[in-house]
N, C-alpha and C positions, 0 to 999 in steps of 0.2 A: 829736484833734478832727476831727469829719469834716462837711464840706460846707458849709461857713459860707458859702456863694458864691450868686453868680446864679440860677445853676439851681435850685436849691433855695428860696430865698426871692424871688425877685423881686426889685422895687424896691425890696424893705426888706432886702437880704442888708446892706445897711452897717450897719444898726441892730442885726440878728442877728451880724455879725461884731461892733459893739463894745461887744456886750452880753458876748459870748465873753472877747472880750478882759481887760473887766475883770473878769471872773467866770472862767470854768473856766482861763483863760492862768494866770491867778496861781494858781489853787489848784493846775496840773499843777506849776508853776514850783517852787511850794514842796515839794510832794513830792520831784520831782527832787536838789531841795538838801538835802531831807532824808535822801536815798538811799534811800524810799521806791520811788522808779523811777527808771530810768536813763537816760529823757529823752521828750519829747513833741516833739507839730507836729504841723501839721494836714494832712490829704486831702482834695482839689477837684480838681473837672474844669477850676479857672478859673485863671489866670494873678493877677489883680488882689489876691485874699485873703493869697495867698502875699508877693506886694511888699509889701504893705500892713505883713504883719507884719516881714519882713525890715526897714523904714524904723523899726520902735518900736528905742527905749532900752531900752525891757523892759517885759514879759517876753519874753526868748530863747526859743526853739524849737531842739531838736538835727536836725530832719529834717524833709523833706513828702513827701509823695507824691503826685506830680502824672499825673493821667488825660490821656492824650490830648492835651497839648497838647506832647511834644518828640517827633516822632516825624518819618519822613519826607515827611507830610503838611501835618503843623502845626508849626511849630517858631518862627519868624521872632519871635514875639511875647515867648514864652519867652527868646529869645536878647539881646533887647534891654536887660535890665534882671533877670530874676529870676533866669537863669542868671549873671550874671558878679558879682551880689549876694549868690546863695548860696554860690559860690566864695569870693571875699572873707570872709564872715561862719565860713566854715566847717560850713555848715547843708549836711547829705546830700540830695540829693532822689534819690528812688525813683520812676522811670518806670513809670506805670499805662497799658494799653496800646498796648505799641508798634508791635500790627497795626493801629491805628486802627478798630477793631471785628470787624476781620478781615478786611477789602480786601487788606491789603498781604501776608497768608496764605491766599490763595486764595479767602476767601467775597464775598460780595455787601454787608456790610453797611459801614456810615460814620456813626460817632458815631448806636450803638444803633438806626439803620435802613435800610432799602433807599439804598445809595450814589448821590448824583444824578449826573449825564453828567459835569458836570467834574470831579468827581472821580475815576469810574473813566477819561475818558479820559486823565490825570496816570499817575495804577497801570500805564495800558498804556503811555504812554512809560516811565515807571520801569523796566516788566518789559521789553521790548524791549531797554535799555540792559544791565538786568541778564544777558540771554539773549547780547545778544554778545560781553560778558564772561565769561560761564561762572559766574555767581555765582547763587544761589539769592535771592528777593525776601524771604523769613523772613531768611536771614541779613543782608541789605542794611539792614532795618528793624530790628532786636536790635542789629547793632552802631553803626547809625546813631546811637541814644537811650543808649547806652552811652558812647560817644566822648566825648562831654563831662566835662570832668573834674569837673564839679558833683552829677555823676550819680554812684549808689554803687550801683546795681542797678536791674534791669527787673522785675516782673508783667509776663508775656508773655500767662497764663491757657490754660485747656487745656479743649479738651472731651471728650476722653479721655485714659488715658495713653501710648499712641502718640506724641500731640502733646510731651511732656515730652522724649522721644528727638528728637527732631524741631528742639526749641530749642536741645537739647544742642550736638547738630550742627551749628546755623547760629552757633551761637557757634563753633564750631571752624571753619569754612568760611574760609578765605583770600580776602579782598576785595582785591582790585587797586587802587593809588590813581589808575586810569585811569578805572576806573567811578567813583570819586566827582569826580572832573575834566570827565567826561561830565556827570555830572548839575549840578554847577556848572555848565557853558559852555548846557547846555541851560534852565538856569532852574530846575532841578526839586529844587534844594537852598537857602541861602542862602550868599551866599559866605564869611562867617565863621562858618560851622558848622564844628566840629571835628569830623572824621572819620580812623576809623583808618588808617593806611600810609600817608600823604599823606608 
């Protein structure tokens, strides 16, 4: 099920989520059980849709896929409740982009547009930290949204296939748990974010 959320419906996205709910939730539900398919959940840019369903008795969901919001930009929200709920429940979430539109992989943009001041001036302390560590900003952000053990995989997204080699590699890159100690003591993380090597 994709986008039952804010962005998409506005003020009415809770009307549309629990129309979802009692209608296509239960009819995935039942398939699933039927062995029909072998499991559903739903994709948002939003934090709220995701709790919402994790809090039901049922219908279960086996997975989400959440856009943009665990990433080393946005995360805080995510960590407070959806992550340590999907955990517990056992429900997979797949990280939808981890460059935050592509800031944190070189480009200019942030949540699908031109990046405003605070945010790339964040990117430049990030990249600075990651520069005197010797670590790559791809790999800092890929393994950032991976580290969480709630998380089962990233959508990195590619505009060519160069870039696929590229993710390959920041996944293999060696992060120091100095850099991620740096970006805790600097603020630029949250401090019970789980992060590798620590």
């Amino acid at each position: 099920m994709h986008d039952v959320a804010q962005d998409f419906y506005g003020d009415e996205w809770v009307a549309a989520y629990e129309s979802a709910r009692t209608g296509v939730f239960r009819v995935l539900q039942r398939l699933r059980d039927e062995g029909v398919i072998k499991g559903w959940g739903l994709g948002v840019n939003k934090v709220e849709p995701l709790e919402m369903t994790l809090d039901l008795d049922e219908p279960k969901p086996d997975g989400f896929l959440l856009a943009g919001r665990y990433t080393l930009l946005d995360h805080e929200r995510a960590l407070q409740r959806l992550l340590p709920a999907a955990e517990a429940q056992g429900v997979d979430l797949v990280v939808g982009g981890p460059y935050s539109s592509g800031i944190l992989a070189g480009g200019q943009h942030f949540e699908y547009q031109q990046a405003p001041a605070a945010i790339v001036e964040k990117v430049e302390r990030i990249k600075a930290l990651a520069a005197q560590h010797g670590v790559s900003t791809k790999a800092a952000a890929l393994q950032f949204s991976l580290a969480h053990p709630a998380v089962a995989a990233v959508i990195p997204g590619a505009t060519r296939p160069s870039r696929i080699t590229e993710d390959v590699a920041a996944l293999g890159e060696t992060v120091p748990a100095d850099f991620w100690s740096d970006l805790r003591a600097e603020g630029l993380i949250a401090p019970d974010a789980p992060v590798r090597n620590a």
